[in-house]
Each structure stands twice: as C-alpha cells, then as structure tokens.
C-alpha positions in Angstrom: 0.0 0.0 0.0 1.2 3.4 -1.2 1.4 5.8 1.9 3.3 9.3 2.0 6.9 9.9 2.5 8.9 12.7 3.7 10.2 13.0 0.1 6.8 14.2 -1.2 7.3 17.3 1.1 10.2 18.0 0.0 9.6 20.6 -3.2 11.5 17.8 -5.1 10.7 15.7 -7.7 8.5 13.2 -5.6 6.8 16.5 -4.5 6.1 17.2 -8.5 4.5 13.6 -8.6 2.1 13.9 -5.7 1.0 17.1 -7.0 0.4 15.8 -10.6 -0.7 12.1 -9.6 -2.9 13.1 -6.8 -4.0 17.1 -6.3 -4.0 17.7 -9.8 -5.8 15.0 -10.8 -8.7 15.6 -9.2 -8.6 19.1 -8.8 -6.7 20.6 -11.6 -9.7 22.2 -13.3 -10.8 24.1 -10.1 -7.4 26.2 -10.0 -7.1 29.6 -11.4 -3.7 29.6 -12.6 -1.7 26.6 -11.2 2.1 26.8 -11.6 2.4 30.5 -10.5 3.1 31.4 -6.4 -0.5 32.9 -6.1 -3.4 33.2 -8.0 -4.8 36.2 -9.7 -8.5 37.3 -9.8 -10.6 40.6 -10.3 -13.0 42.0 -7.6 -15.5 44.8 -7.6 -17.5 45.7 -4.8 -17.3 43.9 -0.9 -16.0 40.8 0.0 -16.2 38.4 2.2 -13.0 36.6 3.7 -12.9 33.5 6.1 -9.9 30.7 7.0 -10.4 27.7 9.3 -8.5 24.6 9.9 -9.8 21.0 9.7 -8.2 18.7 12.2 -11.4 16.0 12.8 -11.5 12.6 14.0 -12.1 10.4 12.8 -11.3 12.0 9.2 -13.7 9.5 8.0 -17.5 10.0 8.7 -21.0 9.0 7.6 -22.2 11.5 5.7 -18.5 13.2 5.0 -14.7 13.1 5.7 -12.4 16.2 6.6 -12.2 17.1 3.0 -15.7 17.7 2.2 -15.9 19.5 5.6 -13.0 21.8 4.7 -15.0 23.2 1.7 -18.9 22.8 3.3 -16.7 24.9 6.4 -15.3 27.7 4.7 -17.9 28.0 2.1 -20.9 28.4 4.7 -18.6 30.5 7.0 -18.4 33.0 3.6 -22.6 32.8 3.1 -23.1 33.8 6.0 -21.9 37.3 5.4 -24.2 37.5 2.8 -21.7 36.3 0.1 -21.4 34.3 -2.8 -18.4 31.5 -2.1 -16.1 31.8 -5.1 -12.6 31.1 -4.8 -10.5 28.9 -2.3 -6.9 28.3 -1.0 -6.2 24.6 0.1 -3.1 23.7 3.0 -2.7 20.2 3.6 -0.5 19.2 6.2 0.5 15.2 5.7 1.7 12.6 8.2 4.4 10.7 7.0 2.8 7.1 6.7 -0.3 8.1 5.4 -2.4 6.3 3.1 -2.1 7.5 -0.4 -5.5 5.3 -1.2 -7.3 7.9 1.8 -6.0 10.8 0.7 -6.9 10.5 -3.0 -10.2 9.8 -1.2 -10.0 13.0 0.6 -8.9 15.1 -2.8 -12.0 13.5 -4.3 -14.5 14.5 -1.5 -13.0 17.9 -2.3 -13.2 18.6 -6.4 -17.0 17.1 -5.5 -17.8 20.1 -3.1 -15.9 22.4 -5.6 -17.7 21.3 -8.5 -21.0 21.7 -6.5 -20.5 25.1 -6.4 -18.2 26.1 -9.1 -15.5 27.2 -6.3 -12.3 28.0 -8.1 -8.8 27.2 -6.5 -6.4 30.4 -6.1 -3.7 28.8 -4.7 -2.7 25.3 -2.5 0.5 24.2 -0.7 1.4 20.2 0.8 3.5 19.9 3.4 4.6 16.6 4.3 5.4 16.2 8.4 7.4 13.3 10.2 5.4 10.2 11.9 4.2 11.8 15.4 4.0 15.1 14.4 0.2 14.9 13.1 -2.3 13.0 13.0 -2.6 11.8 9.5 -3.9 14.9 7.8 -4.8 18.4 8.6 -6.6 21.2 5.8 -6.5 24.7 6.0 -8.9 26.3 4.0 -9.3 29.8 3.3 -12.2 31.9 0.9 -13.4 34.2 -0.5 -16.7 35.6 -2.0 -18.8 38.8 -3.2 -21.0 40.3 -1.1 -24.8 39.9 -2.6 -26.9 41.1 0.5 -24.7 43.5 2.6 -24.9 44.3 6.7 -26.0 41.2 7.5 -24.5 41.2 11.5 -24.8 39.6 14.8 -24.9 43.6 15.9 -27.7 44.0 13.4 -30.5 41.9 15.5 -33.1 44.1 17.4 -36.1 43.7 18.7 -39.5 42.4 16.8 -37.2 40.3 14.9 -37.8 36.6 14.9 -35.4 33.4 14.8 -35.7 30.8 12.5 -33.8 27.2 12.3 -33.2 25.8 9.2 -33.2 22.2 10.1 -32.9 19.7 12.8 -29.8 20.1 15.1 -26.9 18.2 16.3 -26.6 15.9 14.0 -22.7 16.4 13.1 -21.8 16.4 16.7 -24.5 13.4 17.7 -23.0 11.3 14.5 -19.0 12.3 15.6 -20.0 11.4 19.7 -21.1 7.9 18.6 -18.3 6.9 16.3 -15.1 7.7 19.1 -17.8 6.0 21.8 -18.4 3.0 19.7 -22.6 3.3 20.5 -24.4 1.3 18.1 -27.5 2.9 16.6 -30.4 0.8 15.1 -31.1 3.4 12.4 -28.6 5.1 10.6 -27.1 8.8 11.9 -24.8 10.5 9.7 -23.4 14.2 9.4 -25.6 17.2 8.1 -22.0 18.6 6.2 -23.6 20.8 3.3 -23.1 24.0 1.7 -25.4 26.3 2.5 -25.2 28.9 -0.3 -27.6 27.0 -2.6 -30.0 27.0 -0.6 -29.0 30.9 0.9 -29.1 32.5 -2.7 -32.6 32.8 -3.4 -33.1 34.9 0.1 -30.2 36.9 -1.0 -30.8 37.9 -4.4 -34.8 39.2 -2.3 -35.7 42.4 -0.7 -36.1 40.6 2.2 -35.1 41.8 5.7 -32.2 39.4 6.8 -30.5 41.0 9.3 -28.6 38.4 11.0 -27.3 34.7 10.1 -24.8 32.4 11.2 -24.1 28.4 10.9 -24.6 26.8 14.1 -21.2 25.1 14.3 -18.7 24.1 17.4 -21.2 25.4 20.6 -24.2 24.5 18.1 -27.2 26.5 18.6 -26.8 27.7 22.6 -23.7 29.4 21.3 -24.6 31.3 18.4 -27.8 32.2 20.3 -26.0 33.5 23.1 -23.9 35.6 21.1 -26.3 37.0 19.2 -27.9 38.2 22.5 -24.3 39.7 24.0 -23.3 41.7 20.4 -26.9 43.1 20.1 -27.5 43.7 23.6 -31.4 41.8 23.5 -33.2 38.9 25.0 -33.5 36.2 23.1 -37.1 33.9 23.8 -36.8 30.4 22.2 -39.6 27.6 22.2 -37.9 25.0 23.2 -40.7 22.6 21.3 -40.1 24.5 17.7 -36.4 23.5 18.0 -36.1 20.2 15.7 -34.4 17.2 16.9 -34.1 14.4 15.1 -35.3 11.3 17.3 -31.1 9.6 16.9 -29.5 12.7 18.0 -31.9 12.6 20.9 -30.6 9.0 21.6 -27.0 9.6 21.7 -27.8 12.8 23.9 -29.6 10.3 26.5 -26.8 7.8 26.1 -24.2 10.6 27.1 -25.4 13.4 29.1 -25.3 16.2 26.1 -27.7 18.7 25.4 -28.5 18.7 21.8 -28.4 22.8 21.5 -24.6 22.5 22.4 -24.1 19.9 20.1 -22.4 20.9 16.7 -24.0 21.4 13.0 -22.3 21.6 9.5 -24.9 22.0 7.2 -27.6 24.4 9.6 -28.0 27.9 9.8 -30.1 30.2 12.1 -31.4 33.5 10.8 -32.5 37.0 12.9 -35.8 38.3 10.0 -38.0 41.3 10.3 -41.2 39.6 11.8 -43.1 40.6 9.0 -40.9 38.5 6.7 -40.4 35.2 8.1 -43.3 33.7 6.3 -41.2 34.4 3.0 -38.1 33.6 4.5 -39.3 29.9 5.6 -41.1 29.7 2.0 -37.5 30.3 0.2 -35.6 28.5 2.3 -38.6 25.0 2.5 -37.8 25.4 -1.4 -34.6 23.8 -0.8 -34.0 20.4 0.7 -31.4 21.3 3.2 -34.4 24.0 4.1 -37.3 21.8 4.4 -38.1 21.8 7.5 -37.0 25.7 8.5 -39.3 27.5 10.8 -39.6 30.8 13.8 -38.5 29.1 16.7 -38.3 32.3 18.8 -38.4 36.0 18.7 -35.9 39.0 20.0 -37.2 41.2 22.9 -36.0 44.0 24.5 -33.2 43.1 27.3 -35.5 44.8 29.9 -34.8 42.9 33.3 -33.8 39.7 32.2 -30.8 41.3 30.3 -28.6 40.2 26.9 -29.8 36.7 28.2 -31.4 33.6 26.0 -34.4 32.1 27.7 -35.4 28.6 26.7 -39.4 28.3 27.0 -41.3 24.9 28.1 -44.5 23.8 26.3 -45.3 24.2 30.4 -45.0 28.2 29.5 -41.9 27.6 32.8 -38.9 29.6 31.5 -35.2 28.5 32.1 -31.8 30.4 30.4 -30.3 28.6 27.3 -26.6 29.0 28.9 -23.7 29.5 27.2 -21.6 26.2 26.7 -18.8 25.8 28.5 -15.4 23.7 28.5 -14.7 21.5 25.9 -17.6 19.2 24.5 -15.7 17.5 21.9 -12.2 18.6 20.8 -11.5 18.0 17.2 -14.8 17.8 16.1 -14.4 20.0 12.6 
C-alpha cells in the first residue's frame, strides 16, 4: 500500500508527482492559474473573507470526511456574510505514513464540493510532516466571495425580529459522539455537512429583511444564540418545542449526558428576520431540501430585566436560560 513519504514534502521531484498524480488529478480544473506562487483574480464591490482549519477525527465519517468538511466549512462561514463562495486556497498538512488510497479519497470528496459550487482554486501548498508530528492529515482552508446582501451582522439583530432554524440540530456532533464511543444505533445517523449557499441565494438575491445569520457550528445553537444576544444587547425567547431534533440525535444525547443545543451542526444555519418576513423567509428557504423543514422558533425582545440573556421556553409556559456552553464538549470535532 502506497502511503506518504517525507520525500513528497520535500519541493523535489516526488513533491512534483504527488501534486500531478494526486492534487492535480482531481482538482486541476478548479485552480485559477496553477504553476504561479498565487493566483490572480478581479473584484468589484465587498467581499467576504474566512480561513479555518480542519483537524477532525475520525477523518472518515458517515455522511463526509475532513475534505468535504473543509470546503462545506469555509464555504458556509463566507454565506453567511451574505456572500457568494467563489474562490479557495487549500493547506494540507501530511503525516508521513499516510495512506495514499485515503488521501486520494479525501482530494476527491473535495473537487466534488468544488464542483458543486463552481468554487475556483487560487492557490494550495502540501506539506509533508514526520510520523508523530500529526495526525494523518490536517486542511486549512481559506475563501473568498462577493457580497450579494450586505450588513447582514450579529450587531444588526433588534427587537421584533424573529429566529428561524433551518433544520434539525446536532446531528454532526450526535454522528461524531457515537463513532469515538463506539454506540451502536439501530437506524442510521450520519453528518448534516452541506453547503449552504444554494440553498441561501434565493433569500439573497430578495428584498427581504435578513438582518442576522450564522451556521450553528462548534457550541451548536446555545452558542450562536448567546452571542447574538451579548453583540446586540437583547433577550432572546426560544420555544424549546419549535427547535427540531431528530429522534437519533436525541438517543446519543440520552446515552451521554449532552444537550443537543450545544451539540455541533455543519450544514444548519439560524437566521434573525423582520417579523413581517419570516413567512417568506421559511417559503424560500422549504424550497430547498437542506431548508425543508425551516421554521420561527423564537423572537428577539428588548433586554429589559432579564438582560442580553437567551431564555429557553417549556411547552409548560416555565422559563429556564439557554446557557452559554462551556469547557470542551468534543475537541477535534471539525
């Protein structure tokens, strides 16, 4: 079995023939201008500019591995600015030792989310690390897009506006929890990774009020709730029954302790509307299968007594606050 050698980091000629027999392969026709020390491109008007680094574990999940995730990760990061995901840079960071047969795996995960989207490539870079020094593989991503609807801002959220979810939660974390415990599910649970643009663009491109969005990732939904509530200085009321759950995530969250609204999401977004437009919102975003099942599941108040606070509301009408999650729930889990 072909695995990866210190060589192949070496800007040699073994570094030539893991570029052309395995990165180029797959990806060649997503790069600007390959063979120059950074790629070129024209902009007009605002953009939008995010980097992350992928270190997950397993790199290997249902419904994804670290190389989908690196694109569905930067991409969404992008939308939710308001942008249109157009180009990429790729850093991979190689463990000596490891496969050749996963990695071409991994490349090919990638040029599928590229292609998805038509995301081009400015610029990659491989570096090639002894055995011990990383764990198998590690992807920096960093990109870039045009701004279609502009001031969209945790800061922008005041009150009368209303929160939607776009789909269940926790599924990503739920799916990630049960592989490195070994619990065994009776149905299948696998990772919501998605790009979110596709389904984003129609609100976008309307006249919509969208004043605030965000992709309920590490921390899940408590933490981008609680944010929301510190930047803009409100209260945040959620109905805890609106907030969907699918039935397996529930499992592994009884199995193991976890609240599902700390668990994260890789393909779910949660939106701050004008009140008087979530009806279209939910209609554009239900047009789109990642959106299907989108709906309010609160509303933003003035902080009054309670204070930039989220309160979680029972079907009881009891009130409790959606706290802010602390610690480490599950290192390495994008």
């Amino acid at each position: 079995m072909q695995t990866i050698t210190l060589a192949q980091g070496s800007g040699g000629a073994s570094t030539n023939e893991l570029i052309q027999n395995v990165f180029l392969k797959h990806l060649g026709t997503s790069f600007v201008s390959y063979g120059e020390d950074a790629g070129v491109f024209h902009a007009n008007g605002g953009l939008a500019l995010s980097t992350d680094s992928f270190v997950i574990t397993p790199i290997f999940f249902p419904g994804g591995d670290i190389g989908k995730l690196s694109v569905c990760g930067s991409s969404n990061d992008v939308a939710m600015m308001g942008a249109k995901p157009e180009f990429i840079s790729l850093g991979f960071i190689l463990e000596e030792g490891f496969s050749m047969q996963e990695l071409e795996s991994i490349v090919c995960s990638i040029a599928t989310e590229l292609s998805n989207t038509n995301i081009k490539i400015l610029s990659a870079d491989t570096k090639v690390v002894p055995k011990g020094s990383a764990d198998k593989i590690f992807i920096n991503t960093t990109c870039i897009g045009h701004i279609i609807k502009p001031n969209i801002s945790s800061k922008a959220l005041r009150p009368n506006d209303v929160i939607i979810l776009s789909a269940g939660i926790g599924a990503h974390g739920a799916s990630i929890f049960a592989i490195r415990e070994g619990i065994e599910l009776e149905s299948h649970l696998s990772s919501d990774c998605a790009q979110l643009y596709p389904m984003l663009e129609p609100l976008f491109l309307s006249n919509l009020n969208l004043h605030t969005l965000r992709d309920a990732t590490r921390g899940g939904l408590a933490a981008v709730l609680n944010e929301w509530a510190q930047d803009a200085q409100v209260c945040i009321e959620i109905d805890e029954a609106k907030i969907l759950v699918d039935e397996r995530v529930w499992g592994v969250c009884e199995i193991l302790g976890l609240e599902a609204t700390q668990l994260a999401n890789e393909g779910v977004c949660v939106l701050g509307v004008a009140r008087e437009n979530a009806d279209e919102v939910c209609a554009l975003l239900r047009a789109h299968s990642l959106g299907a099942q989108a709906c309010v599941i609160g509303e933003v108040l003035d902080s009054g007594q309670v204070g930039a606070r989220v309160v979680l509301k029972n079907q009881w009408g009891g009130k409790r606050f959606m706290e802010y999650p602390q610690g480490e729930l599950l290192p390495r889990i994008c």
